[in-house]
N, C-alpha and C positions, 0 to 999 in steps of 0.2 A: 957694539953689543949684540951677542947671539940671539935667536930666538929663547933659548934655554934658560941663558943669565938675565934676558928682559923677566920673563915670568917668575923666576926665584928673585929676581929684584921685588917686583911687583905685589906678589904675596906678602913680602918681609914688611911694605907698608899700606899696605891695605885688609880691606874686609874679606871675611870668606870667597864672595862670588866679585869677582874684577872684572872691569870693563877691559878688553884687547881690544887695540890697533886691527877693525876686520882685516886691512892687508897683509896684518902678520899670522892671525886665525880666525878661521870661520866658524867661531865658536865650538872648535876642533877637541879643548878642554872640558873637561867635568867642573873645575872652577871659575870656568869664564862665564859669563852673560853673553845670551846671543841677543843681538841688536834688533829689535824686529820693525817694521813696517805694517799699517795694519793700513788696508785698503776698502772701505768702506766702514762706516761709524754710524746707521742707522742703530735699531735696535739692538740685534744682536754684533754688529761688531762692538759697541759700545761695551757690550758682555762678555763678549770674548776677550778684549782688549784687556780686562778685567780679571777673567781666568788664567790668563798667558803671564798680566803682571804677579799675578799670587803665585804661580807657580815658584818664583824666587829663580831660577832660569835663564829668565827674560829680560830685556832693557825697551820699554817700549818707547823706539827712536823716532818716531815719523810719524804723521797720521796723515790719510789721504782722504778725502769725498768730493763730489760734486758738490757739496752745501756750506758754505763756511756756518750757518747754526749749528752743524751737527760734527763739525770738526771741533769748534768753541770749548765744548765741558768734556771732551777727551783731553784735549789735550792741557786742560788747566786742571783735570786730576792726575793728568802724567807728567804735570812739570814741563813742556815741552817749549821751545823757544817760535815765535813764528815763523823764524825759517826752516821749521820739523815740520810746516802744517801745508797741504796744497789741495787746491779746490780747483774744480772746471772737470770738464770731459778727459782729458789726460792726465789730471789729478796720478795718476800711480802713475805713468809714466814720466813726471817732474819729479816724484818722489824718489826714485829710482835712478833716476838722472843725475840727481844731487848727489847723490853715492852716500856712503855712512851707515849702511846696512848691512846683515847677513843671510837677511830673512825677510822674506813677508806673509800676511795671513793676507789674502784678498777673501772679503764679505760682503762682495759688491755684488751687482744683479748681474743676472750670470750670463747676459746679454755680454758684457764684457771681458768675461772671463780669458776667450784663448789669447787676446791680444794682451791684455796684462802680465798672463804665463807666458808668452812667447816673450818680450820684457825682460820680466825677472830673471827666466831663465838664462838670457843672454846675454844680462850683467852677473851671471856667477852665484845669483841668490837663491839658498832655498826654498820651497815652497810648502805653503798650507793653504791648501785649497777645500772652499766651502763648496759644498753638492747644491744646485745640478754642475758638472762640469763647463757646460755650454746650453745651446738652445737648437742645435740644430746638427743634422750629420758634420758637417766640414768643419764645425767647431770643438765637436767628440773628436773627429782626428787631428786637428790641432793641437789639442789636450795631448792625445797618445802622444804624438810625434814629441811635441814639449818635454813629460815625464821621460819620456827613454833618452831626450836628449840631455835633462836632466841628471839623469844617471849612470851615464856615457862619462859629465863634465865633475862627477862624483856629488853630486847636488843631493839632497833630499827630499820627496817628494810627498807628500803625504794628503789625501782627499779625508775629509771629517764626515765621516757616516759612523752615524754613535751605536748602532747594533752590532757591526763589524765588530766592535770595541769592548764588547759585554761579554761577560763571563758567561752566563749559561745559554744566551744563542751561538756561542762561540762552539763549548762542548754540541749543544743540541746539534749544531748542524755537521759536527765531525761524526757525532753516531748516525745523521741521515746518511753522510756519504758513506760509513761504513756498513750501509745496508738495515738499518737498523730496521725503519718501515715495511723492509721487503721492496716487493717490486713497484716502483710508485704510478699512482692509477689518474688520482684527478687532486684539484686543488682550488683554495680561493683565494683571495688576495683584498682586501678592501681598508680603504683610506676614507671614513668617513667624518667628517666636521661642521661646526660652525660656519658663518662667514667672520673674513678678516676685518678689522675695521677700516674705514678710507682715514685718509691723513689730510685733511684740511679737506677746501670746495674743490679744488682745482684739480682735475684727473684729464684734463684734453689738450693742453699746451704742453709744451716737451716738458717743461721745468714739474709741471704738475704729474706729469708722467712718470718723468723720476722717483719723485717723493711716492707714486702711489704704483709703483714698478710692479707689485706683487700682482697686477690686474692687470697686467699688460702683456699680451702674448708676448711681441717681437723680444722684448725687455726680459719674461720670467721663463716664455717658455711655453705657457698653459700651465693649468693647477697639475696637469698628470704630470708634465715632466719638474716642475719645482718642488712641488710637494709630495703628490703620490709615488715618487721616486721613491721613496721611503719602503713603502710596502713593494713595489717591485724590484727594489734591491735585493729583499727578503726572499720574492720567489724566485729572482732568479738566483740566490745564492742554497738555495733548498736544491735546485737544481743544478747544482755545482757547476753555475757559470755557464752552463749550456746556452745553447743558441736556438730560442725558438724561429719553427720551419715560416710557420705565418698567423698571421693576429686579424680579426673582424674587429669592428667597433661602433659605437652610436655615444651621441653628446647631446651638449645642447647648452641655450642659457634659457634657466624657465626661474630659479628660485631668488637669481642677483644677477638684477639688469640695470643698477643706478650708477655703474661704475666700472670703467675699463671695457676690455671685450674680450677676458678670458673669460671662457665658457665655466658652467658652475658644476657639472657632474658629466660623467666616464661611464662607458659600461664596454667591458672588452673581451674577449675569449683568448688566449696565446694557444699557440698548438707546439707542444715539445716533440724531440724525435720520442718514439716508441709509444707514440699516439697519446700521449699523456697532455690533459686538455684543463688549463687551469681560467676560472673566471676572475674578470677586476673589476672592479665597480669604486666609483669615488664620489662625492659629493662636498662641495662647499658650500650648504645654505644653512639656515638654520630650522630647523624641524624636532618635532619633539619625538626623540629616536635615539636609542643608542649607537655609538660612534666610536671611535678608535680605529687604529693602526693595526691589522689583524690576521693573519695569514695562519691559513690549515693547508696540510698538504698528507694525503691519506694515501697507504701502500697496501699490500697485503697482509700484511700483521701488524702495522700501526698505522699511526696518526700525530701530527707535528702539529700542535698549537701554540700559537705564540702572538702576542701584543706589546706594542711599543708603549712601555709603562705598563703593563701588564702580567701576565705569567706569561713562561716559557716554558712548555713539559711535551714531552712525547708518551702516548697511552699507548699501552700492546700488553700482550700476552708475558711470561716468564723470559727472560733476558732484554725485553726491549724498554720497558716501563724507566723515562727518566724523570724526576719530580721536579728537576730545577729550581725554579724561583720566581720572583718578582724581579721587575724591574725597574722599580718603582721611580727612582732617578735616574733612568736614564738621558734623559737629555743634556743633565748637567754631568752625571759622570761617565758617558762615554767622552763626551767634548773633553773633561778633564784627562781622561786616559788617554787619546787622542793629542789631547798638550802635551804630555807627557812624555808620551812613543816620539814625538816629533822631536824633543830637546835629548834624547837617548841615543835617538838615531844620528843626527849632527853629531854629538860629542865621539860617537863611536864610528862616525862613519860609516853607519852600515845603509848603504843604497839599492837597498833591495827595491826598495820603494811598492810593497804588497798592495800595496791598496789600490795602482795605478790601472790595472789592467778589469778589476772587477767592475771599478767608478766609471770605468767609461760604457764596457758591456750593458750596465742598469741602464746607463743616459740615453743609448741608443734603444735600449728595448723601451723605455719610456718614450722615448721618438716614435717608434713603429707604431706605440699604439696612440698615438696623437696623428699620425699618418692614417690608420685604419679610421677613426671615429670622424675626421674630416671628411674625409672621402668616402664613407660610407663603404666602403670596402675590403675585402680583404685584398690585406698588402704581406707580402713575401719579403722573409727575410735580404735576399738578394737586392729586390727592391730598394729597403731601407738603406741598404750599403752603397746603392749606387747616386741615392742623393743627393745634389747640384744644391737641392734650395737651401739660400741662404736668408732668414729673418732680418727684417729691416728696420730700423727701431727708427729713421728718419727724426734724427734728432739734431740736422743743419740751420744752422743760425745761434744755439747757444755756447756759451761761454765756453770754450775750448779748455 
């Protein structure tokens, strides 16, 4: 039987969206389910895992984590058998091993991240990859290399940053690049918050490490590059991708010292070509102060405001004034859109894979300025490029 007469078979006794044999399509159809793989089940993969199945799209085939509690009520609201489930430090790469997938979301800590994509990639699997991409230069180009090689193997490739994914910073930042602000002067950038909460006593032993990852430099990165990635995604895409020259910086841990040794607040300067000099600042404690995801970026006849869950609008004079809107769900429907574009992309084949080359520029400008506020100095673009260091999460002796 052809490919052709398998699927007109297949249709004539089944439901709308049918499960295929991945070795005959890689969810190549508009009626097939693609088979997905989720690679980390803490909070949000549990929610994504969640989003991917509503989508109607999806088959969610596998689950992976370090923790079998946190594998447990994924996979017993997805039906899953326990040979779908795998736990330990290679947890995705036994997943992946097994074969029976087309896809995977990795949600894991981003300590992880290039070794998983290099993996997936070279069993043939699509990817849905959560931000930050990695934690360190040689992990950013891991990433790069993976995605292109990715799309070489006609794979699809897709990093989840849910402002990319929004309708009015979408427009808003096509009228920056069409000059909209005029010539652009100076800018800010801030990610201010809460603290996260710890997840049980244990934050010093690898096992507790894991579970409390998000306070772990080697593991998250620092808050700048896990978190405040967010808002420097933003300036650097206000800045169409550009490559800032060099970044100063200062840190510190003053407002949350019971846990991990990712530092709790950022304060940074980036210096773009044509001398245009934008400030960051972040904080993760809790202070009684207003907070958000927030970035202005001011030119000669405008000005670019915009917050993550907040407005997006640009103020100026006659022709520049845009009103946009609110973005009030974004978290959940850019991810949704974002599900979306990725099951559209698969069926169509289209491997442009846009997202790859932006996701890694923010990872590393987020590096530079974790480079800058360590080191108390100003660090050059070239610099950052040329960095060996690799993050060490020294996590020998558990459960592989």
């Amino acid at each position: 039987m052809n490919r052709r007469q398998f699927i007109t078979s297949s249709l004539a006794t089944a439901a709308a969206f049918t499960i295929i044999k991945p070795s005959l399509v890689r969810g190549a159809d508009a009626n097939s389910k693609v088979r997905l793989g989720v690679i980390g089940c803490g909070g949000r993969g549990r929610w994504i895992a969640d989003l991917f199945a509503a989508h109607g799209g999806y088959q969610i085939a596998g689950v992976a984590d370090f923790f079998q509690d946190r594998i447990d009520p994924v996979a017993a609201k997805h039906k899953l058998a326990p040979e779908q489930t795998f736990t330990g430090l290679k947890c995705a790469e036994k997943m992946i091993a097994k074969g029976g997938l087309d896809a995977v979301a990795i949600i894991s800590p981003p300590y992880f991240h290039p070794e998983q994509v290099t993996t997936a990639v070279a069993a043939g699997l699509h990817v849905y990859l959560a931000k930050p991409i990695a934690v360190d230069v040689p992990g950013c180009k891991s990433i790069k290399e993976s995605g292109l090689r990715a799309g070489k193997k006609g794979l699809v490739f897709l990093v989840d940053f849910q402002s990319r994914a929004d309708a009015f910073f979408i427009e808003a930042m096509k009228r920056v690049h069409a000059g909209a602000l005029g010539t652009l002067a100076f800018g800010e950038a801030l990610y201010h918050t809460g603290r996260l909460n710890k997840k049980g006593d244990d934050d010093k032993t690898p096992e507790g490490r894991l579970r409390n990852w998000a306070f772990d430099i080697a593991l998250s990165g620092d808050i700048i590059v896990e978190q405040n990635i967010h808002t420097l995604d933003i300036m650097n895409w206000a800045m169409n991708n550009a490559t800032p020259l060099r970044c100063s910086g200062l840190g510190g841990r003053k407002g949350r010292v019971d846990v991990g040794d990712c530092w709790d607040y950022f304060t940074c300067v980036y210096e773009y070509p044509n001398k245009v000099g934008i400030t960051f600042s972040s904080r993760q404690y809790n202070v009684d102060a207003p907070g958000g995801i927030i970035n202005k970026m001011y030119g000669t006849k405008g000005a670019l405001l915009t917050e993550y869950g907040g407005e997006v609008i640009i103020r100026g004079g006659e022709g520049v004034f845009y009103r946009g809107g609110k973005t009030t769900g974004i978290y959940k429907d850019g991810t949704v859109t974002n599900i979306k574009t990725f099951h559209e992309s698969i069926t169509a084949k289209n491997v442009s894979n846009p997202t790859l080359e932006p996701s890694v520029m923010s990872n590393l400008v987020a590096i530079m300025g974790r480079m800058a506020a360590y080191s108390g100095r100003t660090v050059t673009w070239d610099e950052v490029m040329r960095s060996k260091e690799r993050l060490n999460a020294k996590l020998t002796g558990v459960k592989a």
